[in-house]
Every structure is written in structure tokens, then in C-alpha cells.
C-alpha positions as CSV (number, residue, x, y, z in Angstrom):
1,X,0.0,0.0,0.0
2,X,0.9,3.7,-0.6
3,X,0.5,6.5,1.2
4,X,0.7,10.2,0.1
5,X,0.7,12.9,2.3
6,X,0.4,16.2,0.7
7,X,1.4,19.2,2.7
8,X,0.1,22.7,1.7
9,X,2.5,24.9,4.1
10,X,5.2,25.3,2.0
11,X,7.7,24.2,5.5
12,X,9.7,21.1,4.3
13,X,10.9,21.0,8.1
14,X,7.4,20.0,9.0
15,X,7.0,17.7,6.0
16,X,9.7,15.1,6.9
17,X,8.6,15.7,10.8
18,X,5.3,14.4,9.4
19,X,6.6,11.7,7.4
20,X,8.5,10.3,10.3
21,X,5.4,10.1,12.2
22,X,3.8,8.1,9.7
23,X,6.5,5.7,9.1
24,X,6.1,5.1,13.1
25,X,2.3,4.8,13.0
26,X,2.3,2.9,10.2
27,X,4.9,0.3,10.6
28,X,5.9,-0.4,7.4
29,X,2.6,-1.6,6.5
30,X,2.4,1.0,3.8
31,X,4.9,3.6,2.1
32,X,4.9,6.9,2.6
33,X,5.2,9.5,-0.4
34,X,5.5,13.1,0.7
35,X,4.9,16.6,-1.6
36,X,5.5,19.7,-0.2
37,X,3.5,23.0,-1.5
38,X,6.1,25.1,-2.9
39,X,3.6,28.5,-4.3
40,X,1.8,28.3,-0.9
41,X,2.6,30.3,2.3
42,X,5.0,28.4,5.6
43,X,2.2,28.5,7.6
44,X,-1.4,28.5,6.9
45,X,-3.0,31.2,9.2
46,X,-5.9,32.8,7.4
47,X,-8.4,32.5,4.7
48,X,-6.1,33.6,2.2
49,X,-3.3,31.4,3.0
50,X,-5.8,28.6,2.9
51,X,-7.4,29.9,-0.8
52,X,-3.3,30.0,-2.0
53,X,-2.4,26.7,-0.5
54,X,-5.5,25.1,-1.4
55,X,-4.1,26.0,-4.8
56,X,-1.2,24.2,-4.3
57,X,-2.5,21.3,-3.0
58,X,-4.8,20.5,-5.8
59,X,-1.6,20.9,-8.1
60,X,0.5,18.7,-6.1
61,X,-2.4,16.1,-6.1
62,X,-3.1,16.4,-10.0
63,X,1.0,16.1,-10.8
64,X,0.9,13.1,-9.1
65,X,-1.9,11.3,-10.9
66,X,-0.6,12.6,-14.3
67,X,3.3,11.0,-13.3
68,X,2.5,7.6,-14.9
69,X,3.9,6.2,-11.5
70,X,1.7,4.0,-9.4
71,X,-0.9,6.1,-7.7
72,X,-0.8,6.1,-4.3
73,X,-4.3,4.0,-2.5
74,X,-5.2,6.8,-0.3
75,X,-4.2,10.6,0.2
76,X,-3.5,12.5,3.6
77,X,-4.1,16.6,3.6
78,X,-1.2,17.3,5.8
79,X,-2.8,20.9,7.1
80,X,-5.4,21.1,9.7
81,X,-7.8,23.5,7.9
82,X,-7.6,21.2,4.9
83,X,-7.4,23.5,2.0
84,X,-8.0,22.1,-1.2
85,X,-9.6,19.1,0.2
86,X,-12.9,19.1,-1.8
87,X,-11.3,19.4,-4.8
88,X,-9.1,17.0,-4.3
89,X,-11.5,14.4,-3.6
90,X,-13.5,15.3,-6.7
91,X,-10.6,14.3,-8.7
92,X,-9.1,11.3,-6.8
93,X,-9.7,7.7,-7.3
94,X,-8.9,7.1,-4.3
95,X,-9.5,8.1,-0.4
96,X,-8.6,11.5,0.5
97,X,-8.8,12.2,4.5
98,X,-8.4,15.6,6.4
99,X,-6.8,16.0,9.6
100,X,-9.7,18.1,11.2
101,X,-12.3,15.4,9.9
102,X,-10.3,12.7,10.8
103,X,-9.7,13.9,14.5
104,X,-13.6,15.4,15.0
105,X,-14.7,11.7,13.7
106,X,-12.6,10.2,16.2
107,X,-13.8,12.5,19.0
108,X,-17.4,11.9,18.4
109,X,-16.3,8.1,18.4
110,X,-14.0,8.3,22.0
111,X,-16.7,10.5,23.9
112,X,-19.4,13.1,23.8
113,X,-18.0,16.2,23.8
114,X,-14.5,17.5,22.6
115,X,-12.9,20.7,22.6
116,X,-10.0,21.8,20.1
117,X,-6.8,23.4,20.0
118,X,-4.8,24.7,17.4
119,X,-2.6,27.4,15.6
120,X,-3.5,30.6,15.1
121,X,-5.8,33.2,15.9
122,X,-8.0,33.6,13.0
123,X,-8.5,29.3,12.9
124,X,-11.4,29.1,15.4
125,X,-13.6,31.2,13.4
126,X,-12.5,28.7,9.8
127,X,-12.8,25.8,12.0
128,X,-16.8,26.7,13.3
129,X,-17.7,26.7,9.6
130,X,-15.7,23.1,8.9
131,X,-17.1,21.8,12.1
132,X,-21.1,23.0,11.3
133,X,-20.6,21.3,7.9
134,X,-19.5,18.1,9.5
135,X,-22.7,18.5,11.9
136,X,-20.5,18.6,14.9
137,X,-20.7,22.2,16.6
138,X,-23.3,20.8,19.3
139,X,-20.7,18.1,20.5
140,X,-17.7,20.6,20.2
141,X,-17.2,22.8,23.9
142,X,-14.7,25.4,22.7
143,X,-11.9,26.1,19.7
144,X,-9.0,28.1,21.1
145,X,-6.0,29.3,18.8
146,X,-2.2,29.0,20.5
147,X,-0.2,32.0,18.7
148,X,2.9,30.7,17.0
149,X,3.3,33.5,14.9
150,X,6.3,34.4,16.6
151,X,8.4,31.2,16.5
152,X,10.3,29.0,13.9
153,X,8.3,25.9,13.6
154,X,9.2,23.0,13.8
155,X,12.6,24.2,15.7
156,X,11.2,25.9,18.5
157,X,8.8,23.6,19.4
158,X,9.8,23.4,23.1
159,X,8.1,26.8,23.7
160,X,5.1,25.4,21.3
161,X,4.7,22.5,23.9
162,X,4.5,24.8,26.4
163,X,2.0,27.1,25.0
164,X,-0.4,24.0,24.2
165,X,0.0,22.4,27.7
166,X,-1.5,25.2,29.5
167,X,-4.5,25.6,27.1
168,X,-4.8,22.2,27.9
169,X,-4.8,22.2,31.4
170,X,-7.3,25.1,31.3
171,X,-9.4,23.3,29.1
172,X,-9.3,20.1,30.9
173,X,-10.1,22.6,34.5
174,X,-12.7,24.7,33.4
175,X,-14.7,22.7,30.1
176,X,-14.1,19.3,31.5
177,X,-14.4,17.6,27.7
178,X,-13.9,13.9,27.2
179,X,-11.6,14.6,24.1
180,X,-9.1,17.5,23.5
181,X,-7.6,17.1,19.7
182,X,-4.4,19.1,19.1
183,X,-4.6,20.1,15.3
184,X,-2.4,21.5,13.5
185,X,1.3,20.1,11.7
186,X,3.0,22.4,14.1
187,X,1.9,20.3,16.4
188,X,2.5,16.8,15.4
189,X,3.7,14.5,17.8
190,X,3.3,16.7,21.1
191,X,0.1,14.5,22.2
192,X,2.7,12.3,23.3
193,X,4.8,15.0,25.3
194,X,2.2,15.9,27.7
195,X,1.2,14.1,30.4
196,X,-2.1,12.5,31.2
197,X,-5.1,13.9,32.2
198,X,-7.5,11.9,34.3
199,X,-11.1,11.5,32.5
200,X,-10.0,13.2,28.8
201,X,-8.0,11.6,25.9
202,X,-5.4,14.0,23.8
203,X,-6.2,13.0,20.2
204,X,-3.4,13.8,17.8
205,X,-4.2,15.5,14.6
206,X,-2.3,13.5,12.1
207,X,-2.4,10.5,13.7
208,X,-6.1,10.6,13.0
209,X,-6.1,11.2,9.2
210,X,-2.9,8.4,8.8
211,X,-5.0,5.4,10.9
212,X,-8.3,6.2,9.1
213,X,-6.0,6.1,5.6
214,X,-5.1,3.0,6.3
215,X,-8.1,1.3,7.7
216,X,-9.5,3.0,4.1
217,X,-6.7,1.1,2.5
218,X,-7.5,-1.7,4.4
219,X,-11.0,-1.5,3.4
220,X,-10.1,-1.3,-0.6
């Protein structure tokens, strides 16, 4: 089986820090192709970024089909907000999964209500459109942005880790949600640098979209 994972930040950094989280998840039970949006911005943080990198995606997505290599059996939008996504499902043969879907759809599956963090301060208003499209705002308690304008992602991702931890232990105080997903490529991985908290599971963006890819794969 193959996997590609298309990222529209144009941040290569990120793109092999995503791809080495796949390989892990995935145990060599599929391969992993990676693309990179080049004509996109490093870090998608508004609706415009997300209009130029959905763009890109959809480019990235069509240069693959048109390579005469062997296509790959399911697709992973590497960027939260998941520009491009509809449009690349119109013209793939194959699955296409989102990390905000894929997370939301396992939130709703681990308890009743989730909340959501992510980066940026203009992605909570993007993200309550996606989630009253999916027919989730009713199960979702709160969206709150972590800035990382001001840092170089993925190097600084100590104060990142830092930054996230406390929304999530204020989250976790105050909202009390059964789920809390971390979204966002910047913050790949970090579900697994925090510690546990009693009565709420940390879902992990990316390792979301990657498991339902391959139990899509899996499915044929």
C-alpha cells in the first residue's frame, strides 16, 4: 500500500517531521510518499493562505496522478484547515482524508464532547464553519488558537509545547471535555509530550487522518 501525504504549508521542516510520524504509526505496512507545497505560504494562518495553498495542493495532487507512477491508495491533507480538500476528492480515485475530519470523527467516536486546539488566531472562526458542515458544533465545547506567529516551527517547538499544555490544562479545569484534539502540523507529535489527564483523551491530529487512511486502505 501507498500512502501520500500532501502538505500545503510550504515548510519542508514539518514535512519530513510528518513523514517520520507516519513511518512510526504505520509500521511499514504501507509507504509513505510526501509533496510539499512550494507557491503556498510556511504557515497557513488565514483564509487567504488557505485559498493560496489550497491551490497548491490541488496541483501537487493532480502532478501526481498525471506522473504515470503507481498512484498512491489513499491521500492524507497534511494541514489542519484542509485547503483544497474538496477538490481534491473530486478528482481522486482514491480516499482522501483531512486531519480536522479525521480527529472530529474520532472524537465523536471516544466520547461526547471534545474541545480543540490549534494554531493561530484567526482558525477558530474557519474551524466553526468546517465543524457545522460536518454537523459537529453541538458536541464541540470550545476552539482556542495558541499564537505561533512568533516562533520557527518545527525548531522551536519546546516553547510550542509549552504554550499547548497550559490551554490544555485550562481546558481540561474549566470545560471538563472527554476529548481534546491538538490540530495543526505544528503540532505533530506533542500529544505524546504531555502528560495524562484523568477522564479526557489527547487525540493527535495527524495520527487521526494516517489510521483512518489505512483502515481505508484496508477496506479497498
Amino acid at each position: 500500500m501507498r500512502l501520500l501525504l500532501l502538505n500545503g504549508n510550504a515548510n519542508r521542516a514539518m514535512t519530513e517531521q510528518m513523514a517520520r510520524r507516519a513511518g512510526e504509526l504505520l509500521e511499514g505496512r504501507a509507504e509513505v510518499l510526501t509533496e510539499t507545497a512550494h507557491r503556498s505560504v510556511a504557515y497557513v494562518e488565514s483564509r487567504r493562505d488557505a485559498a493560496l495553498s489550497g491551490a497548491a495542493v490541488v496541483e501537487l495532487a493532480e502532478r501526481h496522478l498525471a506522473s504515470g507512477e503507481r498512484p498512491a491508495d489513499s491521500v492524507v491533507l497534511a494541514c489542519f484547515g484542509e485547503p483544497g480538500m474538496a477538490a481534491v476528492r473530486e478528482l481522486s480515485p482514491v480516499p482522501v482524508v483531512g486531519m480536522l475530519e479525521a480527529s472530529v470523527i474520532s472524537a465523536l467516536q471516544l466520547g461526547s464532547r471534545f474541545s480543540i486546539i490549534t494554531p493561530g488566531r484567526r482558525w477558530p472562526r474557519m474551524i466553526d464553519d468546517m465543524l457545522h458542515e460536518l454537523g459537529a458544533t453541538r458536541r464541540c465545547l470550545a476552539v482556542e488558537a495558541v499564537e505561533v506567529a512568533d516562533l520557527r516551527l518545527p525548531e522551536q517547538r519546546g516553547e510550542a509545547r509549552s504554550r499547548v499544555q497550559a490551554v490544555v490544562e485550562r481546558q481540561h479545569r474549566s470545560l471538563e471535555p472527554d476529548v481534546i484534539i491538538i490540530g495543526g502540523a505544528a503540532f505533530v507529535g506533542m500529544v505524546r509530550e504531555l502528560p495524562d489527564y484523568p477522564g479526557c483523551r489527547l487525540v493527535d491530529s495527524l495520527d487521526a487522518a494516517l489510521l483512518q487512511a489505512r483502515a481505508l486502505m484496508t477496506l479497498g
